[in-house]
Backbone bond lengths (Angstrom), bond angles and torsions (degrees), N, CA, C in turn:
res aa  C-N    CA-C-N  psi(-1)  N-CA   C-N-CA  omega(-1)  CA-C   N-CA-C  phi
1 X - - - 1.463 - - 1.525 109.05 -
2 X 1.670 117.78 126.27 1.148 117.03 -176.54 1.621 109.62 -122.71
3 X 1.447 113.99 76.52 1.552 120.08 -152.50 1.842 109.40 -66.64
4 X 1.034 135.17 122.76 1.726 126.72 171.92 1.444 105.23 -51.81
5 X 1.336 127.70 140.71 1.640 129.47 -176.45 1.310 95.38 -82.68
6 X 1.181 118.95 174.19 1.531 140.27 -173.03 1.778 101.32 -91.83
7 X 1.188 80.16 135.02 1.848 93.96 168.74 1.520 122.15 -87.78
8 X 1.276 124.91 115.66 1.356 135.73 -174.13 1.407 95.97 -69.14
9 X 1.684 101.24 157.75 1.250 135.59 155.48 1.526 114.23 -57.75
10 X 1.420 113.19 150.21 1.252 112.56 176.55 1.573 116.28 -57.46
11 X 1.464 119.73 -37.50 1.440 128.62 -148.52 1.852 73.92 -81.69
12 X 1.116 127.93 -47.03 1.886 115.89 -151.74 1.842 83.48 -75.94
13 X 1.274 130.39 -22.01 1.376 121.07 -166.32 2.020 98.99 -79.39
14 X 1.294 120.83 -41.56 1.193 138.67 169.02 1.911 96.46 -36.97
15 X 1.147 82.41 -84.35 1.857 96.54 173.98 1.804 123.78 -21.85
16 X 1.548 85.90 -51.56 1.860 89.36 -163.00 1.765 91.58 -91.14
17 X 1.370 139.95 -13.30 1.407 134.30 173.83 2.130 86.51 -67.13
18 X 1.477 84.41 -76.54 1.740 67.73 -168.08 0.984 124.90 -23.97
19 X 1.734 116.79 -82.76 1.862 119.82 -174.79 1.554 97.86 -17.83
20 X 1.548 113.40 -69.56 1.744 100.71 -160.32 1.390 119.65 -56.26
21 X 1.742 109.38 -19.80 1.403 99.28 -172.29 1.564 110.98 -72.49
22 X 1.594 105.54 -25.79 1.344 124.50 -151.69 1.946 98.93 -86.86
23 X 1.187 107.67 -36.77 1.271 135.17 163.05 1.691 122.19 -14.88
24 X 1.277 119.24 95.39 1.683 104.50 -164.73 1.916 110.62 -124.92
25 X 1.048 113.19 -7.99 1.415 125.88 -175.74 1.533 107.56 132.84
26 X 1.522 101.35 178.37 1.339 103.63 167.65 1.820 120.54 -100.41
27 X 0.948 123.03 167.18 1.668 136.24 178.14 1.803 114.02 -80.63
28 X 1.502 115.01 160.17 1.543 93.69 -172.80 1.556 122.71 -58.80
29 X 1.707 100.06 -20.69 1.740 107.62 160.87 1.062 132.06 -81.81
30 X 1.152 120.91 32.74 1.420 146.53 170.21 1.881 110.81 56.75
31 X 1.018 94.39 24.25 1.667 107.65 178.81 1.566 107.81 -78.80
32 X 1.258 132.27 134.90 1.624 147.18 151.26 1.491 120.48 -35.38
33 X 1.328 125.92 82.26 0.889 128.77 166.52 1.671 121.19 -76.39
34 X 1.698 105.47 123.49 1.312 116.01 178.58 1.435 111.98 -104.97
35 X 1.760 106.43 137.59 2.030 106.60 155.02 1.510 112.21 -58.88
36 X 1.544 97.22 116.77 1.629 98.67 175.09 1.831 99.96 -63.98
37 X 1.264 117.66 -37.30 1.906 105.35 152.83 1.260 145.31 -126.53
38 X 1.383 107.76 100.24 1.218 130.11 -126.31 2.206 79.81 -109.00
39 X 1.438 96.06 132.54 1.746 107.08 171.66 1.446 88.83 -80.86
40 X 1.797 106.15 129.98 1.285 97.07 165.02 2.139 104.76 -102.35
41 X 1.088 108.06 173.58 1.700 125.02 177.73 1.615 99.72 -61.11
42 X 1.490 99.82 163.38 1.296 139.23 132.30 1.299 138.88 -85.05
43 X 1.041 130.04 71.67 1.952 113.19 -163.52 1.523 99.22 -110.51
44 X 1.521 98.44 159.52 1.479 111.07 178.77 1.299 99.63 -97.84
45 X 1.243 118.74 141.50 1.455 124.29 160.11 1.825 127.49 -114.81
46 X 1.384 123.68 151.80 1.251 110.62 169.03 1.020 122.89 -109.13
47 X 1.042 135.44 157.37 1.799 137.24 169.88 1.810 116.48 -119.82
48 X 1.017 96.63 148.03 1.709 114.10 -162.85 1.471 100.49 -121.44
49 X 1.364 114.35 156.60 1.469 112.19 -175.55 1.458 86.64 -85.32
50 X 1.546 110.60 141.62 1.480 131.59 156.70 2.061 107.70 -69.62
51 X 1.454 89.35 137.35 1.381 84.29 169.41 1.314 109.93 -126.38
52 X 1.565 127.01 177.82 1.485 115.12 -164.13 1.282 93.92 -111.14
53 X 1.620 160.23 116.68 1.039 138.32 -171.10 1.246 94.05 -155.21
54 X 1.724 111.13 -137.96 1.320 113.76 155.15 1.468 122.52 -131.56
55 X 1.307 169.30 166.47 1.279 137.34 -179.38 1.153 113.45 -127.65
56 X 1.698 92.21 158.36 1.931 98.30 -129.05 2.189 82.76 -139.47
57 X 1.110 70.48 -175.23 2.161 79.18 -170.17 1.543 109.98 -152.45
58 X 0.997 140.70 123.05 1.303 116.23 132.14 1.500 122.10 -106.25
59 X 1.679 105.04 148.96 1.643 95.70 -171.28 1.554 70.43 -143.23
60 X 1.623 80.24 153.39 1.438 132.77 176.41 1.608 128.89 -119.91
61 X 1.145 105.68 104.89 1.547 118.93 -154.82 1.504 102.53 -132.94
62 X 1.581 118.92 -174.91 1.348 133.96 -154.16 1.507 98.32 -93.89
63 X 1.266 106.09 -6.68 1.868 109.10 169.68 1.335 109.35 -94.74
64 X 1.586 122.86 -23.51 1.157 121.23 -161.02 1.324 140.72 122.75
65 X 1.328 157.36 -157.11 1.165 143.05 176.99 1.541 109.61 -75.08
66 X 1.058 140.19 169.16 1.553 152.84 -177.86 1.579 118.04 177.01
67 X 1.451 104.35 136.30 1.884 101.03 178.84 1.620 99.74 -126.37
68 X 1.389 108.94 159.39 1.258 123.28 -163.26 1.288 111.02 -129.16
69 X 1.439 122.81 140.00 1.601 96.71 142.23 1.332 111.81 -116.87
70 X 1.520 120.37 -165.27 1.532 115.79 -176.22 1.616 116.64 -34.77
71 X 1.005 99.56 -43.63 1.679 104.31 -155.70 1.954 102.14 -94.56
72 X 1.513 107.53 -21.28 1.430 90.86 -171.69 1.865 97.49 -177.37
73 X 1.529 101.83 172.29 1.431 135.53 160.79 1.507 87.99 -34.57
74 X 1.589 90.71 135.25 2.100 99.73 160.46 1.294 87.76 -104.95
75 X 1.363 127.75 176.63 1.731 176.63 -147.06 1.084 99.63 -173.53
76 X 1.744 109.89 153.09 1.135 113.70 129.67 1.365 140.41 -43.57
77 X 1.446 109.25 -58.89 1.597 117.21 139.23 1.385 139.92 8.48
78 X 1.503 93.40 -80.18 1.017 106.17 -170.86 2.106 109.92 -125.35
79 X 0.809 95.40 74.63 1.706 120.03 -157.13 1.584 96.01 -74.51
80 X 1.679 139.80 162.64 1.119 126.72 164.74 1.712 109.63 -108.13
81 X 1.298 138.50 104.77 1.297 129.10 -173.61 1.476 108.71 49.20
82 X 1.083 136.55 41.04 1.417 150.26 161.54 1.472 98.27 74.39
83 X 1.003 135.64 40.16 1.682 131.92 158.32 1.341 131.41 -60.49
84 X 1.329 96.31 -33.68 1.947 96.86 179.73 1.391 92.32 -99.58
85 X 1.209 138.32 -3.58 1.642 105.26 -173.71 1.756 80.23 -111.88
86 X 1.243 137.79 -24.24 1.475 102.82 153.58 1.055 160.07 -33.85
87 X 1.863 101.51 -37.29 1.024 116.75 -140.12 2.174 78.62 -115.44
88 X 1.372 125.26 -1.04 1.336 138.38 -179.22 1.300 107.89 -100.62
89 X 0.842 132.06 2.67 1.591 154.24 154.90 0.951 131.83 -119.44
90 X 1.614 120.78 3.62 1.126 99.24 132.13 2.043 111.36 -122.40
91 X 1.094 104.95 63.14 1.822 113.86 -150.39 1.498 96.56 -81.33
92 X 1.852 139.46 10.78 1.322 133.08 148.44 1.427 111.61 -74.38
93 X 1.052 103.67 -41.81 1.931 107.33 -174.51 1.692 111.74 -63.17
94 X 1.622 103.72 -40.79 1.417 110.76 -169.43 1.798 97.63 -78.66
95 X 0.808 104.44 -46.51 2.176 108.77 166.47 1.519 96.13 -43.83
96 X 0.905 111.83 -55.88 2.070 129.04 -164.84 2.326 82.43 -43.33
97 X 1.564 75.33 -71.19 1.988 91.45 -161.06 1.412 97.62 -29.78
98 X 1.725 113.73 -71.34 1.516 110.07 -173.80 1.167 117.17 -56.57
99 X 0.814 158.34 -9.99 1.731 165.58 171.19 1.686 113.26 -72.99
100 X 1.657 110.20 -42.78 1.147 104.42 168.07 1.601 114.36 -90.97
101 X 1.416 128.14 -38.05 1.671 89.75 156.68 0.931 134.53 -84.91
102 X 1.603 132.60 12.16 1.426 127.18 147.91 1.687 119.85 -43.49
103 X 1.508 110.32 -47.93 0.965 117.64 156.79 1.299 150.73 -52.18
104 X 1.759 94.26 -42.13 2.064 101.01 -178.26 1.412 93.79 -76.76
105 X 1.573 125.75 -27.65 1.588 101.18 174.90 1.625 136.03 -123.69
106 X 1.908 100.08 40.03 0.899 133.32 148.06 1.671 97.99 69.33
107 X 1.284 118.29 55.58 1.475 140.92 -159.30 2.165 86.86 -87.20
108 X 1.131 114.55 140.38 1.153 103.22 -154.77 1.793 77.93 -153.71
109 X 2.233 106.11 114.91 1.343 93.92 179.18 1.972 95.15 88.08
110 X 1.433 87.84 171.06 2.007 121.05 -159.26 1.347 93.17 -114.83
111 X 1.304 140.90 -29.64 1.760 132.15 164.01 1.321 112.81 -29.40
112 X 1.182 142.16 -55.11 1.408 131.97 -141.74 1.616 101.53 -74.02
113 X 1.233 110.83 159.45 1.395 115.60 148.40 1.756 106.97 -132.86
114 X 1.218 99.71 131.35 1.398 123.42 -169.83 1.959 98.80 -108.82
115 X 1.737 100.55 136.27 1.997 83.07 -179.81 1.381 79.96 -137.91
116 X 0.964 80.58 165.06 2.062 87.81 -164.11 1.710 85.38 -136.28
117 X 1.601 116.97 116.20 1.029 107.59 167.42 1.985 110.28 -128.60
118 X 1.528 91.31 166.59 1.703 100.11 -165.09 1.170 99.35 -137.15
119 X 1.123 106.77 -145.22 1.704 146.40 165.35 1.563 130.80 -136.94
120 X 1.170 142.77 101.53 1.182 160.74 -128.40 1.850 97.07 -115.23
121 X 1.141 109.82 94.75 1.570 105.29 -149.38 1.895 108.64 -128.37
122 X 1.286 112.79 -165.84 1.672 116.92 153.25 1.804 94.19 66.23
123 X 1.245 119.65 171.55 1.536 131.04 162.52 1.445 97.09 89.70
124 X 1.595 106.02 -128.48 1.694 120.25 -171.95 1.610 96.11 -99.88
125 X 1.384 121.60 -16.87 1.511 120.59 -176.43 1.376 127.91 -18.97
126 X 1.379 130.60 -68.61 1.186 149.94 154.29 1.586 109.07 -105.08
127 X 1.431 114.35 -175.97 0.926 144.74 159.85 1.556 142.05 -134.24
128 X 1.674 113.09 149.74 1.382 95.54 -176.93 1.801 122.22 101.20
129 X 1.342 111.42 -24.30 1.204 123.95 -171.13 1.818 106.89 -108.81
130 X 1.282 114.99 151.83 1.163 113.94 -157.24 1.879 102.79 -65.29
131 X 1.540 107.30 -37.99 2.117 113.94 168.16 1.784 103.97 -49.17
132 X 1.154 121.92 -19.63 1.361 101.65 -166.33 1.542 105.47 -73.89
133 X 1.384 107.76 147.38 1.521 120.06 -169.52 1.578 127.65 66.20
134 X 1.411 108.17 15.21 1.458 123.93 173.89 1.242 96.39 -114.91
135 X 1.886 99.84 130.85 1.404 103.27 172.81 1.637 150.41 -14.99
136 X 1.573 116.96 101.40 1.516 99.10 174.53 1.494 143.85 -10.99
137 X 1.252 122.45 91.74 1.339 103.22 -177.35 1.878 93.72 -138.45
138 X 1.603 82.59 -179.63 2.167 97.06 -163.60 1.779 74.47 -117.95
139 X 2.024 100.84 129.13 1.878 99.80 162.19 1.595 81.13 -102.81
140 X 1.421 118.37 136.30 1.413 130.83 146.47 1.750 115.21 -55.78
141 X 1.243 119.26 88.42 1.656 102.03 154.07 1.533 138.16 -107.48
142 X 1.661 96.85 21.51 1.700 93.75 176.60 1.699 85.58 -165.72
143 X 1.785 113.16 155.82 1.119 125.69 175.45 1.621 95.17 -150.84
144 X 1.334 112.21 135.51 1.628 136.50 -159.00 1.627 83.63 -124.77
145 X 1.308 123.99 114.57 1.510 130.24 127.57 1.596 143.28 -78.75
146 X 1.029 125.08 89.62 1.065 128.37 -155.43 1.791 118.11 72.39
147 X 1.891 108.99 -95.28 1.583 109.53 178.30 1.655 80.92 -112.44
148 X 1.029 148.03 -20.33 0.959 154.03 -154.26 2.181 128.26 -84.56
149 X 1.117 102.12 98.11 1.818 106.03 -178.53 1.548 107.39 -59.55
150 X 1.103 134.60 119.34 1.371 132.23 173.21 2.024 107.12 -109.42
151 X 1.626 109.96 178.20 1.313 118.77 162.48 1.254 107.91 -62.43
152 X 1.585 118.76 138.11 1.072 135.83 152.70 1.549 141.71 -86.90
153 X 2.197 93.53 -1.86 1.495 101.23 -149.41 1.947 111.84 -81.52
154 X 1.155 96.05 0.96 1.975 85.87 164.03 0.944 111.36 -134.47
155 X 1.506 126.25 28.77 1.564 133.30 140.58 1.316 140.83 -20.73
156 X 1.393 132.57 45.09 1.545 97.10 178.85 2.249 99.74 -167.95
157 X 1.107 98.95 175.66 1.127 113.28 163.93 1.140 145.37 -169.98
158 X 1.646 102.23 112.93 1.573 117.19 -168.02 1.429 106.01 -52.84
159 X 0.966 155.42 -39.05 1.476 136.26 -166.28 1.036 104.29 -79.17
160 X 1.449 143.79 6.85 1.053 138.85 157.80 1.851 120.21 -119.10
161 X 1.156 109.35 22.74 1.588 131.69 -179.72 0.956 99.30 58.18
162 X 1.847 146.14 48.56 1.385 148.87 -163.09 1.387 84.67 -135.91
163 X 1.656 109.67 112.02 1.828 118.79 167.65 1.474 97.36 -125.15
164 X 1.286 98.77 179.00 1.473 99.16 178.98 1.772 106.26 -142.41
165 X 1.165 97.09 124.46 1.656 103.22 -177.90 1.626 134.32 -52.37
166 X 1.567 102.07 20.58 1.452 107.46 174.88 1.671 94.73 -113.01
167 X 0.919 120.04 14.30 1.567 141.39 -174.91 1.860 88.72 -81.25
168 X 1.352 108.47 -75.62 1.335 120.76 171.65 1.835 143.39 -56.83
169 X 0.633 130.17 162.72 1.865 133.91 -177.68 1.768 97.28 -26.11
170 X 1.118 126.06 121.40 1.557 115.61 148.30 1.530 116.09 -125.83
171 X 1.282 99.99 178.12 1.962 91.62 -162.95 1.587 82.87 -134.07
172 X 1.856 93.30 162.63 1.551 98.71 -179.75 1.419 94.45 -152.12
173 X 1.703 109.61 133.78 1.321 138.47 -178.88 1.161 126.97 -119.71
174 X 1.440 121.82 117.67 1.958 119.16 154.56 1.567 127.27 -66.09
175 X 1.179 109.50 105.76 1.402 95.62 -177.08 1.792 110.57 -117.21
176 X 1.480 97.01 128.23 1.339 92.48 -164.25 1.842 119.27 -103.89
177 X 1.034 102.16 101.31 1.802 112.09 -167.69 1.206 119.94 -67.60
178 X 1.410 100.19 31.27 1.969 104.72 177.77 2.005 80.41 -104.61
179 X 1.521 107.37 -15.56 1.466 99.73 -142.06 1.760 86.21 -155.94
180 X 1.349 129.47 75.42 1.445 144.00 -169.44 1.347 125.38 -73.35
181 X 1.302 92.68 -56.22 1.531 127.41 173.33 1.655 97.69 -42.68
182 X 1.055 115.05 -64.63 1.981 126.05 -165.16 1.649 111.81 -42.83
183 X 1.813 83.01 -24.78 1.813 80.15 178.53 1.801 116.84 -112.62
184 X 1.472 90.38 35.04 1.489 98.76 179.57 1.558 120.71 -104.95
185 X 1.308 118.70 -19.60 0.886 124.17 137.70 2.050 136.37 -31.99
186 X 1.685 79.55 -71.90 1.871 91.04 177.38 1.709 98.40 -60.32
187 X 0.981 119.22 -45.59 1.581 101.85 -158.57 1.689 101.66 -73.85
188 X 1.457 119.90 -1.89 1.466 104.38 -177.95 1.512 95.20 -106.01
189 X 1.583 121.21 -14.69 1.514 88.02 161.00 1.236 128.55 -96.57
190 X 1.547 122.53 19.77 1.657 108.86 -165.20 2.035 66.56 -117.49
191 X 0.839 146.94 20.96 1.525 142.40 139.93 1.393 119.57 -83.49
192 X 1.559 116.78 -40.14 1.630 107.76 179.88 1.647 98.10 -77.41
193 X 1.288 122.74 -35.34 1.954 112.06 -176.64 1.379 108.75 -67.21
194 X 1.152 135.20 -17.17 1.355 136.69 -153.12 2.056 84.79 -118.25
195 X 1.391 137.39 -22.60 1.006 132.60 176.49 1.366 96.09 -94.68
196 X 1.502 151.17 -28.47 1.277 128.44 -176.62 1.531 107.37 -82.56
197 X 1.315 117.28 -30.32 1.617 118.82 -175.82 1.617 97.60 -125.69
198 X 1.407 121.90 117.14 1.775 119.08 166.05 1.324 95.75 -86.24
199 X 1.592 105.38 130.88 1.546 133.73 167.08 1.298 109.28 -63.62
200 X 1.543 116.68 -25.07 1.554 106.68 172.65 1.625 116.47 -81.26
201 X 1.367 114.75 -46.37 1.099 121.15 165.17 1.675 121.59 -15.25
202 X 2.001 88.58 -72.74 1.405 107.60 -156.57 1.786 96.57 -72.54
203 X 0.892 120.62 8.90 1.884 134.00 -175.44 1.282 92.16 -98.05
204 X 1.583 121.49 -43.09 1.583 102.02 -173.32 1.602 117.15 -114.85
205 X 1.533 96.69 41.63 1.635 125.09 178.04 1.271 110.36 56.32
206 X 1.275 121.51 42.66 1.688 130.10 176.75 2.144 113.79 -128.58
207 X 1.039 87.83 93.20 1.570 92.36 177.12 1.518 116.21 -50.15
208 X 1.400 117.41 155.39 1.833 99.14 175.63 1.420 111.92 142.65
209 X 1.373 119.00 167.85 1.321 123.94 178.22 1.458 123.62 -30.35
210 X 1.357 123.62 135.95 1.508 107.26 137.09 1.177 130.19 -121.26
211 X 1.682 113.78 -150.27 1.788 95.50 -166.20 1.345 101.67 -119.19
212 X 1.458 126.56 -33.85 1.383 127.21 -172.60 1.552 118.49 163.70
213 X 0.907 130.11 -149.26 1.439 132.97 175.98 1.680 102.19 -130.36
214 X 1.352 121.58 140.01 1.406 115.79 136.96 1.470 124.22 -108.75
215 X 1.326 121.32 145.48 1.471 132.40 -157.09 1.545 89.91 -121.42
C-alpha cells in the first residue's frame, strides 16, 4: 500500500514555511535553535482544479500492476466505484502509461515502484458538481517514484479516460510569509470563480459546480 499524504491547510502551511525559515540548527543538547528574527520567503505557488471524486492510484511495482484507493488494495471484490475493473479493460493502455514513464525517467531494471495518483471522478461518483454524470475518467495529479515526487505534466491517456489536470486551467500565486494574510483574500477568490464554474467541467462541455483549488 502506497497511500497519497494529506494536504494541509493553508494556516499549518504558513506555520511549517516559518519554523524552516526561523530554523537555525540544533544546540550541544540537541535542542532547535530558532532566529528570534528570522527573514521569512516569498514562494510562488500553483493551484489545480479540485475535483470531487474519490482518490484512486495505480502503482506499478516488482509484483506488478495494483490499484488503490485512499485507504487500501482494490480486488475485484472489493473494487472502489468501479476503478480497477475500468482500468482492466482497458489494461494495454495502462501497461502503455507505465512503459512511458519507465522511460521519460529512464527507470532501469523491475525495482522501482512508480504510483500514479489522481482522482477517480465523473458518472454516479459524487454528486452536485458540474463532472457528475460525465464519463468515468482518472485526472492524474501526482506520480511518486520510489521516495521520490516527479513531473506529471505529459502524463496521461485518453484511450483509456486517463487525463491529467495540468491539461486544464491552473493558477499561480506569490505569497508572501512576512505578510500571509495579503494572500488570503486572492486565494478565496480564485476558489469561489473556479467553485461557481469547474474548468474541468466546462472542458468537457458541461457547465456546473466546482469544488475548489489545490495549491
Amino acid at each position: 500500500m502506497y497511500p497519497f499524504p494529506s494536504i494541509n491547510q493553508f494556516r499549518s502551511v504558513v506555520k511549517a514555511v516559518r519554523e524552516q525559515a526561523a530554523y537555525m540548527g540544533k544546540n550541544e543538547a540537541g535542542e532547535a535553535i530558532f532566529n528570534p528574527a528570522p527573514v521569512y520567503p516569498k514562494l510562488q505557488f500553483t493551484g489545480t482544479v479540485k475535483l470531487h471524486g474519490t482518490n484512486a492510484a495505480i502503482v506499478f511495482s516488482p509484483k506488478g500492476i495494483s490499484y488503490q484507493s485512499r485507504e487500501r488494495v482494490l480486488t475485484r471484490e472489493q473494487d472502489n466505484a468501479g476503478f480497477m475493473a475500468h482500468m482492466e479493460q482497458h489494461l494495454y493502455y495502462v501497461a502503455e502509461l507505465g512503459a512511458y514513464i519507465a522511460n521519460t525517467y529512464k527507470l532501469v531494471g523491475l525495482d522501482h515502484v512508480v504510483a500514479v495518483y489522481g482522482e477517480w471522478c465523473g458518472g454516479n461518483i459524487q454528486k452536485g458538481v458540474a463532472i457528475t454524470g460525465l464519463p468515468k475518467m482518472f485526472v492524474i495529479f501526482a506520480i511518486k517514484i520510489n521516495d521520490q515526487w516527479v513531473d506529471t505534466t505529459n502524463v496521461s491517456c485518453p484511450e483509456a479516460s486517463i487525463y491529467n489536470i495540468s491539461s486544464y486551467p491552473s493558477y499561480t500565486l506569490d505569497i508572501d510569509f512576512e505578510h500571509p494574510e495579503i494572500a488570503q483574500n486572492q486565494l478565496a477568490a480564485i476558489t469561489e470563480a473556479v467553485e461557481a464554474c469547474c474548468p474541468v467541467g466546462l472542458a468537457h462541455g458541461k457547465e456546473g459546480v466546482g469544488e475548489g483549488i489545490v495549491w
